[in-house]
TIVODREN-157884 format. One record per residue (C-alpha): chain; x, z, y; residue in one letter. Coordinates in steps of 0.2 Angstrom, whole numbers, plus 2048, in hexadecimal, padded with zeros to 3 digits. Each point is the difference from the previous one (the first is absolute). Layout:
N
  mol  east   up  north  type
    A     X    Z      Y     A
...
END
This chain:
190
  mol  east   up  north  type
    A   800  800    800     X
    A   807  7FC    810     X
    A   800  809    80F     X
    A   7F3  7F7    807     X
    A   7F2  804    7F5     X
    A   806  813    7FF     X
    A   7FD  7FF    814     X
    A   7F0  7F9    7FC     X
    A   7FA  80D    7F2     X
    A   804  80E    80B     X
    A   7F8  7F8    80D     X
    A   7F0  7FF    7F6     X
    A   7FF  811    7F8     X
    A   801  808    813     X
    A   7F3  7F6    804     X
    A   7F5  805    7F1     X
    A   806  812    803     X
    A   7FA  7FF    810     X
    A   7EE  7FB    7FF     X
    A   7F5  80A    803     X
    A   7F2  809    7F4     X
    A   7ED  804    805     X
    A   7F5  80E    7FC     X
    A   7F5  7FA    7F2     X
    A   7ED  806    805     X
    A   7F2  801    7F4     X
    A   7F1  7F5    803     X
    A   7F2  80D    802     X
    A   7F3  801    7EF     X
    A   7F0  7F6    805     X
    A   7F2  80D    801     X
    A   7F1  803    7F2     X
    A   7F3  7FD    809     X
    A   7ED  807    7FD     X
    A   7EE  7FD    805     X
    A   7ED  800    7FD     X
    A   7F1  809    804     X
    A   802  815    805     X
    A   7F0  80B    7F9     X
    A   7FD  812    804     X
    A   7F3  806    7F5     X
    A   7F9  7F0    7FD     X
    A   7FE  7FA    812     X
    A   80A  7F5    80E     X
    A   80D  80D    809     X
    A   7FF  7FF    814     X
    A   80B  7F1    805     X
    A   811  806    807     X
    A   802  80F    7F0     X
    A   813  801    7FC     X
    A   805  7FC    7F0     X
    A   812  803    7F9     X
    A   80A  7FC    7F2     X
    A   80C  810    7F8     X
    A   80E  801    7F4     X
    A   803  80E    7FB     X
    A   7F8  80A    80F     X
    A   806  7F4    80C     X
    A   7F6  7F6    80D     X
    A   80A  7ED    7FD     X
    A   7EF  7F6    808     X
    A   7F3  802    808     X
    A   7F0  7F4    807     X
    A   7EF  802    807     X
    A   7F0  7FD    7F8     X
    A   7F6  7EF    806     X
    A   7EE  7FA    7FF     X
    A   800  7EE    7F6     X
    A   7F0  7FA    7F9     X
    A   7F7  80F    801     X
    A   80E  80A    7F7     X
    A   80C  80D    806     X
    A   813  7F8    7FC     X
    A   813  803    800     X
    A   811  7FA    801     X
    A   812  809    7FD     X
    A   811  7F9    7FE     X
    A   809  80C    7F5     X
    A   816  7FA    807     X
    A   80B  803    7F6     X
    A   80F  80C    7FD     X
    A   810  7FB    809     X
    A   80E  804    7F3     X
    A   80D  800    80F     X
    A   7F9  811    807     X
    A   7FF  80F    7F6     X
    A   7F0  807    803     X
    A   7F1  7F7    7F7     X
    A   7F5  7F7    80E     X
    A   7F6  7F4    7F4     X
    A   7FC  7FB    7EF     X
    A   80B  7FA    7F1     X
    A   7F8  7F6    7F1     X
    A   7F3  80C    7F5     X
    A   7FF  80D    80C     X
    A   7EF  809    800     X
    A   7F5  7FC    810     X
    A   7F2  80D    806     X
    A   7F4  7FC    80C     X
    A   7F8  80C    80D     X
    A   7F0  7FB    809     X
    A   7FB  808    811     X
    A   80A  80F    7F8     X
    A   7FA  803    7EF     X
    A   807  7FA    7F2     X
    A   7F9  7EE    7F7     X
    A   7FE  7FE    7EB     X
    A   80A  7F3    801     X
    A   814  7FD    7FF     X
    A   80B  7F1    7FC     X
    A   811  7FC    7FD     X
    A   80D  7FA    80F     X
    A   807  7EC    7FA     X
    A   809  7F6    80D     X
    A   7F6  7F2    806     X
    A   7EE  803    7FB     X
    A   7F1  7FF    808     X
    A   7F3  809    7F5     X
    A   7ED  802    802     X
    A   7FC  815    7FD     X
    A   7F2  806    804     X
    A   800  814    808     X
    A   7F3  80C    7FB     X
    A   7FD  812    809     X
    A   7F6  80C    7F5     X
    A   7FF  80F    808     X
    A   7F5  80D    80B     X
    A   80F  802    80C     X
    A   7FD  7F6    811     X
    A   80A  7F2    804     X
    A   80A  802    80E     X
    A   7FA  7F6    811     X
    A   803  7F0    801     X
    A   80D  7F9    80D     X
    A   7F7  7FA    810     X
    A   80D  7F4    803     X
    A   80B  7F9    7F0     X
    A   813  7FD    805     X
    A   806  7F3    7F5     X
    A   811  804    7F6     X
    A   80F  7F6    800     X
    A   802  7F7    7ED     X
    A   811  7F9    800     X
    A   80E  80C    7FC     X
    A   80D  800    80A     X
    A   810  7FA    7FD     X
    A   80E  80D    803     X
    A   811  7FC    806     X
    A   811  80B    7FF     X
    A   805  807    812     X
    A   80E  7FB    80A     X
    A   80F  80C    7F9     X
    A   7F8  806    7F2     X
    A   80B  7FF    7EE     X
    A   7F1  7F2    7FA     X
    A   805  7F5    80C     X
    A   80A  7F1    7FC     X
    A   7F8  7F5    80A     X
    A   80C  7F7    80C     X
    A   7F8  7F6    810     X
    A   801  7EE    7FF     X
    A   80D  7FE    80D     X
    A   80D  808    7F8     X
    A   7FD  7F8    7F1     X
    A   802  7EF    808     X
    A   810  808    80B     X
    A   80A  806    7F0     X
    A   7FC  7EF    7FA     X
    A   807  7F7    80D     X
    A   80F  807    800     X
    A   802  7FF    7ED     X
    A   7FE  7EE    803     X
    A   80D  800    80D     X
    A   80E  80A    7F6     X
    A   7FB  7F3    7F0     X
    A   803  7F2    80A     X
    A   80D  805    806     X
    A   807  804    7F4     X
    A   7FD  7F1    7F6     X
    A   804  7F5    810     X
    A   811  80B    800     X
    A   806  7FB    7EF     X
    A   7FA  7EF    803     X
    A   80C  7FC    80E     X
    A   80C  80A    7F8     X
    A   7FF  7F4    7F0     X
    A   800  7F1    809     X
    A   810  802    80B     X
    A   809  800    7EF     X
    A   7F9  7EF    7FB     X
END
């Protein structure tokens, strides 16, 4: 090997050395989603009645009841768990959803599965009141937010753009230099 190409190998593996690496960030679970008609006792709820999803004790979603067609209704997108935080803040596949209605307790419960939009019905059987309905429903963001690392912490690896393309640059410089060098170096002993 001449010298040339071990010029040019070194060259190459500074450059590769050299590049930067990014934080890899998990694309956020789609949510399991529920809906269908809310019945306390047997009759429509008053339009506005919260109605949240629980796993394990914890509130995940929540929605407000509708009229539609004579029925009382509902909607809740259950988001799921972001495995780069440590606290649990959604659901993970099979794990067991409870709804409460107006603040009692439905019959019914599913399972959380990333993606799904499943009809369920709620049922309230009780001789507890509901609580009063919302006079003014407030609709709930759906989409979970995507997290990224803050400046300085150790989970950064993210480099800005121009200093990418500036070490770049002058990789590019130094190799063509380098190679223009040995070039002219070469060609005088011709």
């Amino acid at each position: 090997m001449t010298r040339k190409h071990g010029t040019l190998i070194i060259a190459a593996a500074l450059f590769m050395f050299l590049l930067p690496t990014a934080t890899v960030l998990a694309f956020p679970s789609l949510p399991s989603s529920f809906y269908g008609v809310v019945k306390y006792n047997g009759a429509n709820i008053p339009e506005g009645t919260l109605v949240e999803a629980l796993i394990n004790d914890q509130v995940f979603a929540t929605g407000y009841s509708e009229m539609y067609q004579g029925d009382s209704v509902y909607t809740v997108d259950v988001r799921g768990d972001d495995s780069d935080t440590t606290e649990k803040d959604g659901g993970v596949e099979s794990d067991t959803i409870h709804f409460r209605v107006g603040g009692l307790m439905a019959a019914e419960t599913a399972e959380w599965h990333a993606g799904t939009n499943v009809v369920l019905d709620l049922t309230v059987n009780s001789k507890s009141a509901l609580n009063s309905a919302q006079p003014t429903p407030t609709a709930l963001a759906t989409q979970t937010p995507i997290a990224f690392p803050e400046a300085g912490s150790e989970s950064q690896a993210i480099i800005q753009k121009p200093v990418i393309i500036l070490i770049a640059a002058i990789l590019v410089s130094c190799t063509a230099g380098v190679i223009w060098f040995h070039w002219k170096k070469n060609s005088k002993k011709r």
